[in-house]
N, C-alpha and C positions, 0 to 999 in steps of 0.2 A: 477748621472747615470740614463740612460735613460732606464724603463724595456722595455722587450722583446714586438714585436709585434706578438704574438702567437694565428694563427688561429686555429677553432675546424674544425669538418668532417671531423672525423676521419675515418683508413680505416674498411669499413664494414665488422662485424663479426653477423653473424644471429643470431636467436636461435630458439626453437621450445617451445611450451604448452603442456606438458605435466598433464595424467589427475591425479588428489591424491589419496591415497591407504590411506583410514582410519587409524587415529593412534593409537597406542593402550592407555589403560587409561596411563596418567601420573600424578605423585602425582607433586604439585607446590604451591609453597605462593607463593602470585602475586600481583600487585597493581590492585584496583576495573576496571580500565582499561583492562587492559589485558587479566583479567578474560573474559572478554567480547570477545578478542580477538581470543581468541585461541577455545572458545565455538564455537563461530562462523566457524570458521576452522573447525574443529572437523563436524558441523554438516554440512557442506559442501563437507565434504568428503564421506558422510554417503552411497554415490551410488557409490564409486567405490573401497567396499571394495574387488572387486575379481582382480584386477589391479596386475600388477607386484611385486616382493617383493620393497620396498622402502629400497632405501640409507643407506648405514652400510659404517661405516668411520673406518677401524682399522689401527693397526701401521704394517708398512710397513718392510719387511727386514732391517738391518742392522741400525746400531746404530744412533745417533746424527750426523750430516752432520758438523756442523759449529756455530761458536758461530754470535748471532746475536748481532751488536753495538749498532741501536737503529732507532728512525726515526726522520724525521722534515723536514723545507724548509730554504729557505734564506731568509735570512734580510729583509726585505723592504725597499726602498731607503727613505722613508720619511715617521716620524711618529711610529720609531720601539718602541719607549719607549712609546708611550702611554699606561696609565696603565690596560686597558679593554684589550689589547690586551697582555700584560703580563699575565696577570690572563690567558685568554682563550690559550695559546701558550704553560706553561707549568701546569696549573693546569687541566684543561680540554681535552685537544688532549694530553695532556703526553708528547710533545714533548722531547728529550733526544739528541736530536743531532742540534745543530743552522751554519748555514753556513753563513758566509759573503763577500763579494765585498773588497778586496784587495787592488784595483788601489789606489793609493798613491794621496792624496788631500793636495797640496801644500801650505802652504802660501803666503801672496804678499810680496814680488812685483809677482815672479813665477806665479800666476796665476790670477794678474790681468785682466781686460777684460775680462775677460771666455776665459786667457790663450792668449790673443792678437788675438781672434777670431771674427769676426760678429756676430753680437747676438740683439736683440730687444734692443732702448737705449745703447747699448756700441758705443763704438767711439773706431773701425768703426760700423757702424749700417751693416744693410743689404741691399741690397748688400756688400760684400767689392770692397777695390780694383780691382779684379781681376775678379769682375762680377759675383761673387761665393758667396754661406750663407757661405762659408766655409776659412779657412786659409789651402792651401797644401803646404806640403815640402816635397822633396826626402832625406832627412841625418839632422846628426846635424847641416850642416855647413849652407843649406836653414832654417832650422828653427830657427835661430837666423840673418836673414836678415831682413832688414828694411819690415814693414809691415802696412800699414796705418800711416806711420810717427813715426812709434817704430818698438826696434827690442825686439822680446819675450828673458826676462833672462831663465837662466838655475841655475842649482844648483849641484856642482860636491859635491858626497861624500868621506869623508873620514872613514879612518876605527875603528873610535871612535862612534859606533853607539848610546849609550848616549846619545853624543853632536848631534848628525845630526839627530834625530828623534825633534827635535825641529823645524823643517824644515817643519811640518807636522801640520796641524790646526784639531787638534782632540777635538777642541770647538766647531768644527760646530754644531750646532743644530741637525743636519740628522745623522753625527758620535755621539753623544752623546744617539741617539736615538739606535744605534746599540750597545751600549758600556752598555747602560741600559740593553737592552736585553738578552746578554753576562752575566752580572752580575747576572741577575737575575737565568738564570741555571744554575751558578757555586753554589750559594746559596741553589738552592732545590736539586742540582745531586751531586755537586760536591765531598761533603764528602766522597760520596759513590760509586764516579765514571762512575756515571750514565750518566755524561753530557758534551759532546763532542764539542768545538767549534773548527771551520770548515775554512779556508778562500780560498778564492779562486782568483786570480788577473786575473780580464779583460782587464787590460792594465800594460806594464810598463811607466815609464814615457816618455812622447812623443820625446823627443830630445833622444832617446836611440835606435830609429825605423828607417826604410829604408823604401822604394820603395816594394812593391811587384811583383810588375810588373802589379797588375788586377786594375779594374776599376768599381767603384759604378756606380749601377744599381737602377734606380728608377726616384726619381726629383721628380719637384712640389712644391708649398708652400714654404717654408721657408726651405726645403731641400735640399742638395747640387744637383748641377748640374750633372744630367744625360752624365756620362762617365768621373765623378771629378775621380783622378787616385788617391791609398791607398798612402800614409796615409795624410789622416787632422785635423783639429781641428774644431770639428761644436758642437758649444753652448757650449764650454767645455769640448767635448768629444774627448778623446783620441782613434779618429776610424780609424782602419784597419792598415796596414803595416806589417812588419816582425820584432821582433828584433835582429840588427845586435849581432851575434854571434860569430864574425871570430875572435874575444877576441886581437885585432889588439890597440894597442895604441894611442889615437889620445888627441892631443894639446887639442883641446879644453876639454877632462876632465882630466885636470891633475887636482892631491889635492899637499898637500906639498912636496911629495916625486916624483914627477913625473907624467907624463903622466899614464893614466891608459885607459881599455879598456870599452867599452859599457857592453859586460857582466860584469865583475868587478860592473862595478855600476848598475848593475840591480841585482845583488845578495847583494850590500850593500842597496839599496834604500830597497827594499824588506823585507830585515832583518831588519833595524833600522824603518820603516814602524809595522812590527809588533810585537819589542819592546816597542816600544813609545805606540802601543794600549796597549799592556798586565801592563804597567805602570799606565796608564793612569785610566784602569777602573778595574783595580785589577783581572784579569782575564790572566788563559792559553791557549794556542791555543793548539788543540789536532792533528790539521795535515793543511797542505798547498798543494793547486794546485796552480802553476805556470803559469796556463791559463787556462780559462773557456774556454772550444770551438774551440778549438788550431787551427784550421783553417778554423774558421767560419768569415770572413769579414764585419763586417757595422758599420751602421753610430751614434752608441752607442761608447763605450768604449769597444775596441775588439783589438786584435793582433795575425798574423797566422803564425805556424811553417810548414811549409807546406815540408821541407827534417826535417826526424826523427832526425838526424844527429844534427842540429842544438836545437832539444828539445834535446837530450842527454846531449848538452853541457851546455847548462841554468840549466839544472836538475842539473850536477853535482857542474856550478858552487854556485847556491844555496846552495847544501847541506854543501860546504866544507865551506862556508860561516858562516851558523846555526850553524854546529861544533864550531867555535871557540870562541862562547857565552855560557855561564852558564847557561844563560836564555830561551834560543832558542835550545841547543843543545837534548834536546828529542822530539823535534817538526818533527814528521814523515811527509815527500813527495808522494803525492800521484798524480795519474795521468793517464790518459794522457785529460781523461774529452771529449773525444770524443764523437759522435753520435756516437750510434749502427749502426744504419739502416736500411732499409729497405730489401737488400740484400746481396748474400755474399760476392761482390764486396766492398762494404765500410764499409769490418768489416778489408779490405786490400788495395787496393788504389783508388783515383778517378787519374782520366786525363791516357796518354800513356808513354811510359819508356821517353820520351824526355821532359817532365813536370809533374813527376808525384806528387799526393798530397799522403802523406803517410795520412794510419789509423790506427783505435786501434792496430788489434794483427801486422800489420809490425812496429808502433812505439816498441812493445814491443821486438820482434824480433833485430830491430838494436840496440837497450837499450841494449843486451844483447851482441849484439859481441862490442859496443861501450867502455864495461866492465861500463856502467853506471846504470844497473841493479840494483846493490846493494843500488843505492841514493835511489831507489825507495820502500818506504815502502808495498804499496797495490795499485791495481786499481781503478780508480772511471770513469765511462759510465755516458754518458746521454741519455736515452732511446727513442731517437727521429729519427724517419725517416732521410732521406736522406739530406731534406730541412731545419734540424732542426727546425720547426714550426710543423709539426705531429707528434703523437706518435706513437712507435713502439714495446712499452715495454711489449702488449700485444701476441707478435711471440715469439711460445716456439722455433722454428727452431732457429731462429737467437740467443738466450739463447744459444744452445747447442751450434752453431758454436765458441759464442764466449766466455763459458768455454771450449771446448774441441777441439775445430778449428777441422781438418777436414785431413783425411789419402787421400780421393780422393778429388780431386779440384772439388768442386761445379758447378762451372760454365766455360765455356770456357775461355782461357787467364789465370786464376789463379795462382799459383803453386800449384802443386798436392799434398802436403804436408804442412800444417800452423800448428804450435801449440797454441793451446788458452791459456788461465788465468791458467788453472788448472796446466800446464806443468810447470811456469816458479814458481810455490809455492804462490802464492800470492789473497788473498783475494780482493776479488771485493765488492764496493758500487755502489749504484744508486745515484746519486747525483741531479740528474736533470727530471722533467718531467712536462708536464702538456698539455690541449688542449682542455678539456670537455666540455660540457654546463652541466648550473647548475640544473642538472634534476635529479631527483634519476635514473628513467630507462627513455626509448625513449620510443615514441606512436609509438601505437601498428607495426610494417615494419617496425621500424626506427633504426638508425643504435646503438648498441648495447655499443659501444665503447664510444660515445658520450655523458656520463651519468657518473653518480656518480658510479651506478653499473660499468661500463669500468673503470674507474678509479681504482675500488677495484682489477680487473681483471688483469689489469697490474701490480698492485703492488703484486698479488699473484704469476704470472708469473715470475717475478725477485726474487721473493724469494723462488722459487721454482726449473723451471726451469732454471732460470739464476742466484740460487743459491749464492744472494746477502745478504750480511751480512747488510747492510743500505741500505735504501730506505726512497728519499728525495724528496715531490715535489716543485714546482719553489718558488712559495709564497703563504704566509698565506693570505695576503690581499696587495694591494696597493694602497691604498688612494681612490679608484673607486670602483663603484657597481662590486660587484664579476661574475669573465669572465672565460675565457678560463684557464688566466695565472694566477686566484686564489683559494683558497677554500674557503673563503667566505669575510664578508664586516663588517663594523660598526655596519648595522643595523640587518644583517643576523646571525650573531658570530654563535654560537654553531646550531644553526637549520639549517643552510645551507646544501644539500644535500653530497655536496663533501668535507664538513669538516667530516659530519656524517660517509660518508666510509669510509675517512682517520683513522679516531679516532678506528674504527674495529680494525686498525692493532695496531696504534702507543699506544694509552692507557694502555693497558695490556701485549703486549709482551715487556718486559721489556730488558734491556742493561744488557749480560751475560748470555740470554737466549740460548739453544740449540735447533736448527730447527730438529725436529722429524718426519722423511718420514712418511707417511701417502697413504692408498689406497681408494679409494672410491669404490664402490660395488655399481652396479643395479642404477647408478645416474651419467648422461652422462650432465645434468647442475645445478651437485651440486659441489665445488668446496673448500678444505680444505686444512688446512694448521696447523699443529698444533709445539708449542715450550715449552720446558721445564727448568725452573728455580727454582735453589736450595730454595728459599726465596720462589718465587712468585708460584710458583705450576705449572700446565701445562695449556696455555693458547692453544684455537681453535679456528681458523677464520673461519666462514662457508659464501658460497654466494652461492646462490639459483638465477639462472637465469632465471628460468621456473616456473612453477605453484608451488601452495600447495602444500608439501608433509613432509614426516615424514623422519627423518633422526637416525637413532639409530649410537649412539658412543660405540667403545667397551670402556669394563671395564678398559683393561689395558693403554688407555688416560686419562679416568679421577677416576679410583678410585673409593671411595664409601664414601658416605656423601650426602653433599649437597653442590650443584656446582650453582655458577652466569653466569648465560645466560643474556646477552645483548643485544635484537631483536631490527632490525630496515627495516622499510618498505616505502615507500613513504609517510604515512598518519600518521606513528608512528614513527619516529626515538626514538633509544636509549631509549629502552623500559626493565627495568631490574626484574628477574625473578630469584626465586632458585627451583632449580630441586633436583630430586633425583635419582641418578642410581641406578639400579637394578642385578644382578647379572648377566644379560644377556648384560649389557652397561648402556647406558643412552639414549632412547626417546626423541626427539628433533622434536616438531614440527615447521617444517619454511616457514610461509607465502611466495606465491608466489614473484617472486623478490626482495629477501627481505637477509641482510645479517645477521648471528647472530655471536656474540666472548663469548665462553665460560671458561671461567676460575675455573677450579678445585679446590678451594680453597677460601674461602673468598677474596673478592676482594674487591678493592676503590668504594664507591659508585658515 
């Protein structure tokens, strides 16, 4: 699998300098560091002690909003089992939730050649035939025609999924590397239930795909040809098409009993797919999407549902599928994995009633007069502009639209009535996000979003405003110096700016946590979030967007004791401190720009 090509500049969100209001004394045992730190602070603040009152963070109206799952990213395509990166994955970022790439890796003969494609050294090389990097076909009945002097096999299933997961090369190197990874959180969570594994299918298998009718955009290099039509095979990759859904029987996949249909055998490939993993590395899967990006097109491993109609019916025929396994049958469906967007148009359709692309809440909408509602466990978003390449996870508007959709129609054309997540009962994850540079904050004008601080920004925004039970970004690392599409590298691990934010959230709030409304007072870029766990005590995420200043928590978030603060700054990440509240709350001083996670309770150090 090829990752994503994920640009940053992101859309710009300001902020302003705000001046600090001296803090008052606080009592702290601190490392000889920090001491240094906060002194400094402190005597920094000393001219502007007549300043506004500073930041008080209390609890908010009304009880517990939602139990939180947990956090984490996906797999990396190569290299997951390396053991530095085990260690730093769940011992250090806390990670609690792991998601993986789905698409079914066949063995040979099936995926000879990189699948009877052009490729550097295969036969055919590149060019092929047809003057293309790429191998196209419209049906199964083209993808098994002669093709450089061979015709590509196929593989029909039957319903002894046992037998037919053998069909599946889960020796590879790169699946053993995700099988380690797997293993590895069912071992520190699993007892406990802390540890969620995730999958996700980018493709079903190629011969199960149609025609979309669109056409790839781009070219160059070793790329397919500028205006190659959905779907092909390029270097192995099962890119773009639809899968045929019309559940219609065709000769070519009969098993012994008959002819059977393409969905048929995308809901057994699928299932015997992730049997054969949970055999193979002793591990359960805790839910499945049926498509990453459901009508996102390229030239990776991708497939689009572009009439809702057609996901209802994959949806259902999975699920009835899962049901008739022992092993599979508590494996929850989740979905529909869409972009949010950028506005209220593609939280409901792209294109005009004569083509149109369905989205989130109209997928959820026909899911529900389809009566295919019920396969569907929870929602999962990816918080990605239009393009999916920007983020968008930072717009509390488009949160609310798309927990609560909308009594008047937002925009012209709309219907003046949508119901969001919240109406049809079902809990929503963030599955997906990323775009940053690897910067704690941007110089000085620079755009705000684009930084590790934007990173923490979104991920508070989804769990606040958009009210998300899980929050997932793309990757930990992928084998390259850490970019847009990761949080950090090799050589960077735990000091990397955007691992450091991440780790704000996902360390401490822990799996079974309860999200506790929170208001902030007199602190327009200070930015909280706080969760509470019967075990773990009450965790607070603080991000300071602006200058120096003091942030006082009331009493009734953290209690009385001594509580671990965890400050981190561009010059100091993950800098650990115990405080003490005082009867009035707890005194918090937070370095300009700078985020802190307080945990009421002894915490991991």
């Amino acid at each position: 699998m090829f990752d994503k090509a994920k640009a940053s500049g992101l859309p710009k969100r300001g902020h302003t300098v705000r001046p600090l209001a001296l803090a008052a004394p606080v009592r702290l045992r601190v490392e000889p560091v920090w001491k240094l730190t906060v002194f400094l602070a402190l005597l920094g603040g000393a001219s502007a002690r007549a300043q506004a009152p500073s930041p008080r963070v209390n609890v908010a109206n009304g009880a517990c909003t939602r139990e939180i799952d947990g956090f984490g990213t996906t797999a990396p395509a190569h290299g997951a089992g390396d053991s530095w990166l085990l260690d730093l994955y769940y011992s250090d970022l806390g990670a609690s939730i792991l998601r993986v790439d789905l698409t079914p890796r066949f063995r040979p003969p099936v995926s000879d050649y990189a699948y009877n494609s052009p490729w550097y050294h295969n036969a055919p090389g590149q060019p092929g035939p047809e003057g293309n990097n790429v191998r196209t076909y419209k049906g199964i009945d083209d993808y098994k025609r002669s093709f450089g002097g061979r015709k590509a096999p196929i593989v029909v299933f039957g319903p002894e999924l046992a037998q037919q997961a053998g069909n599946f090369d889960f020796a590879h190197p790169d699946i053993r590397g995700i099988g380690a990874l797997a293993q590895r959180g069912t071992r520190i969570g699993g007892a406990r239930g802390e540890f969620k594994l995730v999958g996700s299918v980018w493709s079903p298998a190629p011969w199960l795909k149609q025609s979309s009718g669109s056409h790839f955009e781009g070219g160059g290099g070793n790329m397919p040809a500028e205006g190659t039509p959905w779907p092909f095979i390029w270097a192995g990759n099962f890119a773009g098409g639809v899968l045929d859904t019309s559940d219609k029987k065709l000769p070519e996949l009969a098993d012994r009993s008959g002819p059977t249909s393409a969905l048929t055998q995308f809901a057994r490939i699928t299932a015997a797919y992730v049997l054969g993993f949970q055999r193979a590395y002793g591990v359960k899967f805790y839910a499945l999407s049926l498509q990453n990006e459901l009508n996102f097109e390229t030239f990776y491993n991708s497939c689009s549902y572009p009439d809702a109609k057609g996901y209802a019916a994959a949806l259902k025929a999975l699920r009835k599928e899962l049901d008739k396994h022992g092993e599979l049958r508590a494996i929850k469906l989740i979905g529909p994995e869409d972009l949010l967007g950028a506005d209220a148009w593609a939280l409901w359709q792209f294109g005009d009633a004569r083509a149109p692309v369905h989205k989130n809440l109209q997928y959820l909408s026909v899911l529900a007069k389809e009566q295919a509602l019920s396969a569907l466990s929870f929602v999962a978003v990816h918080a990605y502009a239009n393009d999916g390449v920007h983020a968008a996870g930072d717009d509390e508007q488009m949160w609310r639209w798309f927990i609560d959709g909308w009594q008047k129609a937002p925009a012209q054309g709309l219907p003046e009535r949508v119901n969001g997540v919240r109406h049809y009962g079902l809990k929503s994850w963030m599955t997906e996000l990323s775009g940053e540079s690897n910067v704690w904050a941007p110089p000085q004008g620079g755009n705000l979003n684009d930084s590790a601080l934007g990173l923490a920004l979104k991920a508070h925004r989804g769990l606040t405003a958009g009210e998300q039970s899980a929050w997932l970004y793309w990757q930990t690392v992928d084998g390259e110096s850490v970019r847009g599409e990761t949080l950090t590298d090799s050589a960077l691990r735990a000091r990397s700016p955007k691992f450091v934010a991440f780790k704000h959230f996902a360390r401490h709030i822990r799996p079974g946590s309860c999200a506790q409304p929170v208001a902030v007072e007199n602190g327009a870029e200070v930015f909280a979030s706080a969760y509470r766990h019967p075990s773990y005590g009450t965790t607070i995420v603080l991000i300071n967007t602006g200058a120096a200043t003091q942030v006082t928590l009331a009493s009734e978030l953290v209690g009385a004791g001594a509580t671990a603060a965890y400050t981190s700054t561009a010059m100091m990440p993950w800098q650990r401190a115990i405080l003490h509240a005082g009867k009035d709350g707890l005194p918090l001083n937070m370095p300009g720009q700078s985020m802190v996670t307080v945990v009421a309770q002894p915490a991991r150090k």
